[in-house]
C-alpha positions in Angstrom: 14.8 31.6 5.9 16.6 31.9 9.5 18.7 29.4 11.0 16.2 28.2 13.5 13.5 27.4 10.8 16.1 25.4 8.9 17.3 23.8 12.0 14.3 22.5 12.6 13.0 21.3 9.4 16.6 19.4 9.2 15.5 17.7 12.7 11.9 17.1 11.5 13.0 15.1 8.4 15.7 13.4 10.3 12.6 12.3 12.5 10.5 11.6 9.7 13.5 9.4 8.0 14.0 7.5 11.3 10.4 6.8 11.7 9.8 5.3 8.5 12.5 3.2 8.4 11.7 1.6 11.6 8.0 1.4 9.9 9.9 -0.8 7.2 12.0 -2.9 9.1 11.1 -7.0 9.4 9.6 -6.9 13.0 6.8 -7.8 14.9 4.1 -4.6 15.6 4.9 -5.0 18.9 8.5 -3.8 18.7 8.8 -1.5 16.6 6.2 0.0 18.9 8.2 0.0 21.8 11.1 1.4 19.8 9.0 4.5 18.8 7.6 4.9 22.1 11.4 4.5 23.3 13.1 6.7 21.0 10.7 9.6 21.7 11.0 9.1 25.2 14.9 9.4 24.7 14.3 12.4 22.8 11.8 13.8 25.1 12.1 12.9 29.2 9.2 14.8 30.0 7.1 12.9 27.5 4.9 11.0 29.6 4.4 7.0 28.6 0.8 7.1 27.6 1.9 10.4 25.7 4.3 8.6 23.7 2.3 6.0 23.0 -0.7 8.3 21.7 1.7 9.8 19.7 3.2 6.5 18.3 -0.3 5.1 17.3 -1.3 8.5 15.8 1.9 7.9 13.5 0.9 4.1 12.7 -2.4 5.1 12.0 -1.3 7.6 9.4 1.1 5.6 7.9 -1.6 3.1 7.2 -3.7 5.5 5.3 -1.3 6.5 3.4 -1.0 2.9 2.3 
């Protein structure tokens, strides 16, 4: 396996770990949102707003089927 592929499957469960511990944490739907939608933005200035936000509901509604 090259470097590059581990690289990025290191940064991909890093993401993954980040994501669903904001997913678990006591707040209101409305935050932890804006903290996805924030954090990706951080990670990813080009990433436009309603982008972001796609990609944050696409998450939430795959976390809630795996429910």
């Amino acid at each position: 396996m090259s470097t590059g592929k581990i690289l990025l499957a290191l940064a991909g469960g890093v993401a993954a770990g980040y994501i669903a511990g904001i997913l678990t944490a006591p707040k209101k739907g409305s935050e932890t949102r804006e903290e996805l939608v924030e954090a990706l933005r951080a990670k990813f200035p080009d990433l436009s707003l309603e982008k972001a936000k796609e990609m944050v509901s696409t998450i939430l509604k795959k976390k809630q089927s795996l429910a």
